[in-house]
C-alpha positions as CSV (number, residue, x, y, z in Angstrom):
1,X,0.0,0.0,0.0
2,X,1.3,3.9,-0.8
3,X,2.0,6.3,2.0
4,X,-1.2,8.3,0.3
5,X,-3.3,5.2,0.9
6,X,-2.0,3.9,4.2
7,X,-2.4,7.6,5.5
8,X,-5.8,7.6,3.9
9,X,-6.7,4.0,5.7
10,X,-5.2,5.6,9.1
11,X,-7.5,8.8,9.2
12,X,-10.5,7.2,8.2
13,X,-10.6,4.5,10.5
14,X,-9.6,7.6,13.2
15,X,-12.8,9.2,11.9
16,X,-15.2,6.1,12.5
17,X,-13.3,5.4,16.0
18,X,-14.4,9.4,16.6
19,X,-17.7,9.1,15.3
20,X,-18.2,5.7,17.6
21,X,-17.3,7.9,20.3
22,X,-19.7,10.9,19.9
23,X,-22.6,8.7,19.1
24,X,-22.1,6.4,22.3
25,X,-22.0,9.8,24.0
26,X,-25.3,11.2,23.0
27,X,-27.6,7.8,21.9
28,X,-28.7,5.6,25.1
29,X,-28.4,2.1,25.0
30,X,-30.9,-0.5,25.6
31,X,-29.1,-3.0,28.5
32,X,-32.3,-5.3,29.1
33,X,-36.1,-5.2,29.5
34,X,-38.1,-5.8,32.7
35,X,-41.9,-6.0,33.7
36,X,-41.6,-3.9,36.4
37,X,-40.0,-0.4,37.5
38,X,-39.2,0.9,41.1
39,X,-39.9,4.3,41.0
40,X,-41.7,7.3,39.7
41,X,-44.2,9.3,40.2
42,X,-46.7,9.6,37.0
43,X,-49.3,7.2,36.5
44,X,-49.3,5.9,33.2
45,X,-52.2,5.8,31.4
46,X,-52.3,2.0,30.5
47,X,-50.3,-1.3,31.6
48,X,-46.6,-1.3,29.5
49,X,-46.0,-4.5,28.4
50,X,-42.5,-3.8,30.0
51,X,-39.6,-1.4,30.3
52,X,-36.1,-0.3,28.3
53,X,-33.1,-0.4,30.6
54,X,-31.2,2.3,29.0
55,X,-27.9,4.2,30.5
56,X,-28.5,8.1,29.8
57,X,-25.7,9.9,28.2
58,X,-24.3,11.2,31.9
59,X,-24.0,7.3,33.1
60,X,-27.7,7.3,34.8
61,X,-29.5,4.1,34.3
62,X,-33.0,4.2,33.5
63,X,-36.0,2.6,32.5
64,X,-38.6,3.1,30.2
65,X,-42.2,2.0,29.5
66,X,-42.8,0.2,26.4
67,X,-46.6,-0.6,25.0
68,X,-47.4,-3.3,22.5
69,X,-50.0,-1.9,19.8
C-alpha cells in the first residue's frame, strides 16, 4: 500500500473510531427489558408490556415503558 493510501486508511478509521465515540456519548443504549419499575411518580395511562433499561448519556441508568400496539 502507498504512504497516500495507508495515511488515507489511518484517518478514516480515526474518523469512525471518533464518530463511535460521539454517538455512544449522546444515543442511550438499551441494556435489558423488565416488567416492572421501582420508582416514579406519574401514572401511566395503560399497563406497558415492560420497560427499556437504558444508560442516559451522563451514566444514569434508567428505564422506560414500552406498550405493544
Amino acid at each position: 500500500m502507498s504512504d497516500a493510501l495507508t495515511t488515507a486508511a489511518q484517518q478514516a478509521v480515526i474518523a469512525i473510531n471518533g464518530l463511535n465515540q460521539v454517538l455512544g456519548k449522546a444515543l442511550p443504549v438499551v441494556q435489558s427489558t423488565a416488567t416492572t419499575a421501582t420508582t416514579g411518580a406519574a401514572t401511566l395511562p395503560a399497563a406497558p408490556a415492560g420497560f427499556l433499561n437504558i444508560t442516559l448519556p451522563n451514566g444514569t441508568a434508567a428505564k422506560v415503558p414500552y406498550y405493544l400496539p
